[in-house]
C-alpha positions in Angstrom: -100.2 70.4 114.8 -101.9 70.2 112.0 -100.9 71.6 108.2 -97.6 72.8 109.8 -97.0 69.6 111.6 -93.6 68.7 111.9 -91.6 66.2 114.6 -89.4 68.4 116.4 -86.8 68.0 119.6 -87.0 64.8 121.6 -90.5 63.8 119.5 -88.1 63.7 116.4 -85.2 61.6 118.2 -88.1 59.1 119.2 -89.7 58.8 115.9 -86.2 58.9 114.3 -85.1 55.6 116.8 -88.7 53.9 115.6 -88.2 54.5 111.8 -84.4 53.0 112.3 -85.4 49.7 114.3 -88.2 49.3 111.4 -87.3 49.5 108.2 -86.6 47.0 105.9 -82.6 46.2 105.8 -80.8 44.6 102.7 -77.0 43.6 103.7 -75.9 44.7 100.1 -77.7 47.9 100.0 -75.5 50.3 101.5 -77.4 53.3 101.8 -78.4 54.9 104.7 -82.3 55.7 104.1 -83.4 56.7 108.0 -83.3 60.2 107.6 -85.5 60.1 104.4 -88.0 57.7 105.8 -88.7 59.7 108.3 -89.4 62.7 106.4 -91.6 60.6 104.3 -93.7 59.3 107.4 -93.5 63.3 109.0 -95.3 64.2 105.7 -98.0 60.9 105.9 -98.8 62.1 109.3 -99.0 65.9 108.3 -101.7 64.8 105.8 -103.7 63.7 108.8 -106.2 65.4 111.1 -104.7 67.0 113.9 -106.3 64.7 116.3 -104.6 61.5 114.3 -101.5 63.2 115.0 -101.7 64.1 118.7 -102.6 60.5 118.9 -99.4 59.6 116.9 -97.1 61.4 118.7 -98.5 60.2 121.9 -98.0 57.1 120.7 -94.4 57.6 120.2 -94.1 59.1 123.7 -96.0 56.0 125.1 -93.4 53.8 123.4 -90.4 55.9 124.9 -91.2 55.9 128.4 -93.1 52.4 128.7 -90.7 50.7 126.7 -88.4 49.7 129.7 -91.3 47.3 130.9 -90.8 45.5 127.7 -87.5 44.1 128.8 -84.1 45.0 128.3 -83.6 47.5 131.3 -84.4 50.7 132.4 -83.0 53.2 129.4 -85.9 54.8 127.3 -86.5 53.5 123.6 -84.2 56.6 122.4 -81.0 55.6 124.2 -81.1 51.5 123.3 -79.1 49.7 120.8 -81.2 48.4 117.8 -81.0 44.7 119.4 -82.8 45.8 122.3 -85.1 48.2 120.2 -86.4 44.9 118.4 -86.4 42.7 120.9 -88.8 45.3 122.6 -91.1 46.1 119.5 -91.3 42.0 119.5 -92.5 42.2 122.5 -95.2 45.0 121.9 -96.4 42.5 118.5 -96.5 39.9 120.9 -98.9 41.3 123.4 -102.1 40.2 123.9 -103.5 43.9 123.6 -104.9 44.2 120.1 -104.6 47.9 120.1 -101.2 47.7 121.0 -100.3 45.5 118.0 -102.2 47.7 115.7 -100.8 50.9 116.9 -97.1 49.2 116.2 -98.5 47.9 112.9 -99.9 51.4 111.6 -96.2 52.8 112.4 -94.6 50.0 110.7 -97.1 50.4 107.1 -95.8 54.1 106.8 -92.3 53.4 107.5 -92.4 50.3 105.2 -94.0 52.0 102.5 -92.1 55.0 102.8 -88.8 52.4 102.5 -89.8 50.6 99.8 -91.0 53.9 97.7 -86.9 55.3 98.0 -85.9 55.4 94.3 -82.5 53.6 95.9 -84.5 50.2 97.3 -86.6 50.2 93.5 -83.8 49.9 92.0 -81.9 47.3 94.4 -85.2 45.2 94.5 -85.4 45.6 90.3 -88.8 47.3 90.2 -88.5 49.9 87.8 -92.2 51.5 89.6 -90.7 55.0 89.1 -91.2 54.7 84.9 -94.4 53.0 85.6 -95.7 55.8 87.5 -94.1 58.4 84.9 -95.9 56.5 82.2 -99.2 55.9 84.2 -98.9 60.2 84.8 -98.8 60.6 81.2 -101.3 58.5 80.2 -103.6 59.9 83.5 -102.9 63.5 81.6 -103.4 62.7 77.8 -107.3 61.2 79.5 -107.7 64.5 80.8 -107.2 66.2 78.0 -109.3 63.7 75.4 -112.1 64.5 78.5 -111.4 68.3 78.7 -112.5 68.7 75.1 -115.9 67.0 75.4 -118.6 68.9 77.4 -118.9 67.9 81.8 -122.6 67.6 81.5 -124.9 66.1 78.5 -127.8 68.7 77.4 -129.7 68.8 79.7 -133.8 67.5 78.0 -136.8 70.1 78.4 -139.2 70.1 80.2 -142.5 68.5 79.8 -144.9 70.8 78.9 -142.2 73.3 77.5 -144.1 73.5 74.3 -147.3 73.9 75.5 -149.8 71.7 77.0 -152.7 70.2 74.6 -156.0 70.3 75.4 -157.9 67.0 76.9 -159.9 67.2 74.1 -157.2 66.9 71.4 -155.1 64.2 72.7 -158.3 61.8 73.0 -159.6 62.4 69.7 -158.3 59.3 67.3 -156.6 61.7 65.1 -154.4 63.6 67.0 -150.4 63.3 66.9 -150.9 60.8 70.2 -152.5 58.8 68.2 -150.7 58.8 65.2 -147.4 58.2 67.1 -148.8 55.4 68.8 -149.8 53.6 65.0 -146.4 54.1 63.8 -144.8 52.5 67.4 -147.5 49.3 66.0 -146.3 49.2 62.5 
């Protein structure tokens, strides 16, 4: 785990048969996106602690081998047909567990936002967010840049007493540069 975290053997096939049964589908959109989505969510989840991503692929394990008490007989999650793969995620968002629905609902954000991120789905959907985030990278750079040329910190003020320290007796008197100061603040 970790920066090197990857799903691999039987973890992958289980992730892989979660990222199918959940992502968005559009009859006319013809393109087969599983494969990419679930690189997309390995990545999320690689940016993760390692303890968020024992906990993930735990999760996934949880969902293989207990998904046979969610109806739909005893196979695991991995060798179902999508019908009965939905029909038992229904049943999970359905439960009257809380952490069981959120659990199922963190795995659905990253595959849905990893779906609807493909450049294939922008297109199909008419959002042209790829340009925008060009542009929005551009402009992000030419701020640096303007910012680069003007100096991190301002100047930093001296310190009181940097030019020496007056005597009590010359700061009372009326006509000391106190005092003068404080006539032209009246005027």
């Amino acid at each position: 785990m970790g920066r090197n975290f990857s799903f691999k053997g039987h973890t992958r096939r289980i992730a892989r048969a979660l990222v199918d049964t959940m992502m968005p589908r559009w009859p006319e959109l013809e393109v087969d996106l599983t494969d990419r989505i679930l690189d997309d969510v390995e990545g999320v989840v690689r940016g993760f602690p390692a303890a968020f991503q024992v906990g993930y692929v735990a999760g996934l394990w949880a969902l293989e081998a207990a998904s046979p008490l969610l109806g739909g007989g005893p196979q695991p999650f991995t060798r179902c047909d999508l019908e009965t793969r939905e029909r038992r995620l229904r049943a999970l968002q359905d439960s009257k567990v809380p952490q069981l629905r959120q659990v199922l609902l963190l795995y659905g954000v990253f595959v849905t936002a990893s779906a609807y991120a493909q450049p294939e789905v922008e297109a199909f959907l008419g959002v042209p967010r790829r340009a925008w985030r060009d542009a929005r990278a551009r402009f992000r750079e030419r701020l640096v840049q303007m910012e680069a040329s003007r100096p991190l910190r301002p100047a930093t003020p001296e310190a009181l007493g940097s030019h020496g320290v007056a005597p009590a007796a010359t700061y009372l008197d009326e006509g000391t540069l106190a005092a003068e100061a404080l006539r032209a603040m009246g005027e």
